[in-house]
N, C-alpha and C positions, 0 to 999 in steps of 0.2 A: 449728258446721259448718252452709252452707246447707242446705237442702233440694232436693235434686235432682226434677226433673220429668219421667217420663216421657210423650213424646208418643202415645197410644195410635192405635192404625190404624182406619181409619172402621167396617170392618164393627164392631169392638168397640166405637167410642161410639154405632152405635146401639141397637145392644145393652145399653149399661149405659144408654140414655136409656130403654128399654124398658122394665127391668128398674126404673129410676126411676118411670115413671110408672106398672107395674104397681103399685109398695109405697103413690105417692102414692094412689092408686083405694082400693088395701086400706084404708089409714086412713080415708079419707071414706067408702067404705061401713061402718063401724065405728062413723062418728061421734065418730073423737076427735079431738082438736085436736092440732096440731104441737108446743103444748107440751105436752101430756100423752105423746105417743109419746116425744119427748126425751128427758124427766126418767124414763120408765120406761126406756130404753135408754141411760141416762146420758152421753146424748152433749147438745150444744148447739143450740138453733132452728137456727142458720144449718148445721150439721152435718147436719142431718135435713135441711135445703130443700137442701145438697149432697149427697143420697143419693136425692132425689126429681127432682132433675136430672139424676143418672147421673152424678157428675160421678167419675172413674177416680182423685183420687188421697184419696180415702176408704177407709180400712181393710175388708178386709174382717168385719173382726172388730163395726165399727158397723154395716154392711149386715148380719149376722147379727143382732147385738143387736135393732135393727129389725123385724127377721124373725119373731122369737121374741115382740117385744112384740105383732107382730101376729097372731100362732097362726100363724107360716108358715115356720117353723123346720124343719119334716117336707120342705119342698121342698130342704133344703139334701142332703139325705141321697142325691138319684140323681145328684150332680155327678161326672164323672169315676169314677163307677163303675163303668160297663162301656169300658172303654180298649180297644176293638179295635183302633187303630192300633198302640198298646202291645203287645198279645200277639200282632199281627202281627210286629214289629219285634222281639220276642223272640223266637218262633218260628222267624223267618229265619238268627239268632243259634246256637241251640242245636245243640252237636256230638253225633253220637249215637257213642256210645262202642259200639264193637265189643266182644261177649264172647265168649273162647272156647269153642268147643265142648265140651260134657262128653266125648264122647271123647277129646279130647287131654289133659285134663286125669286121666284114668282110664290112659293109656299116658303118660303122666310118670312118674307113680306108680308103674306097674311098672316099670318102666326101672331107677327106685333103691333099687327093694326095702319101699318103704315100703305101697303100695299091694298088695293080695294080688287 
């Protein structure tokens, strides 16, 4: 089966070129070499130079890998964690459920005898 390619939208590749060249900076102030990040993140040279170019259809699971070989594994942790559009768009969503009044439910109850 080929491999399907999505074309991603400009604001996003410059974002993932950012996000490339921020990992690329990390490694070289660290002082390791591309094959030393690879073979600890078990991915391939030319895998690591497509993760330092942003390039969109690398796993995110090798951009983590990466991440972690470079102590920078704690950044992954604020992504989509506060979703205010999210709890906007549920909030808009939610029916508020009417509940009876204790009184009517106290005159039910006498009505049939069960409630004194």
């Amino acid at each position: 089966m080929p491999r399907t390619t999505v074309t991603a939208m400009p604001s996003l590749r410059r974002r993932l070129a950012q996000l490339g060249e921020n990992i690329h900076l990390a490694r070289l102030r660290r002082r390791l070499s591309a094959s030393q990040v690879a073979e600890r993140a078990g991915i391939t040279r030319t895998t690591l130079r497509s993760i330092e170019h942003g390039d969109g259809s690398v796993s995110l699971g090798a951009y983590a890998n990466v991440l972690f070989c470079l102590g920078l594994d704690q950044d992954l942790d604020p992504i989509a964690r506060d979703d205010e559009l999210g709890r906007k768009l549920q909030d808009a969503n939610l029916t508020v459920k009417r509940r009876a009044s204790r009184r009517s439910h106290v005159n039910r109850g006498a009505e049939d005898g069960s409630i004194l």
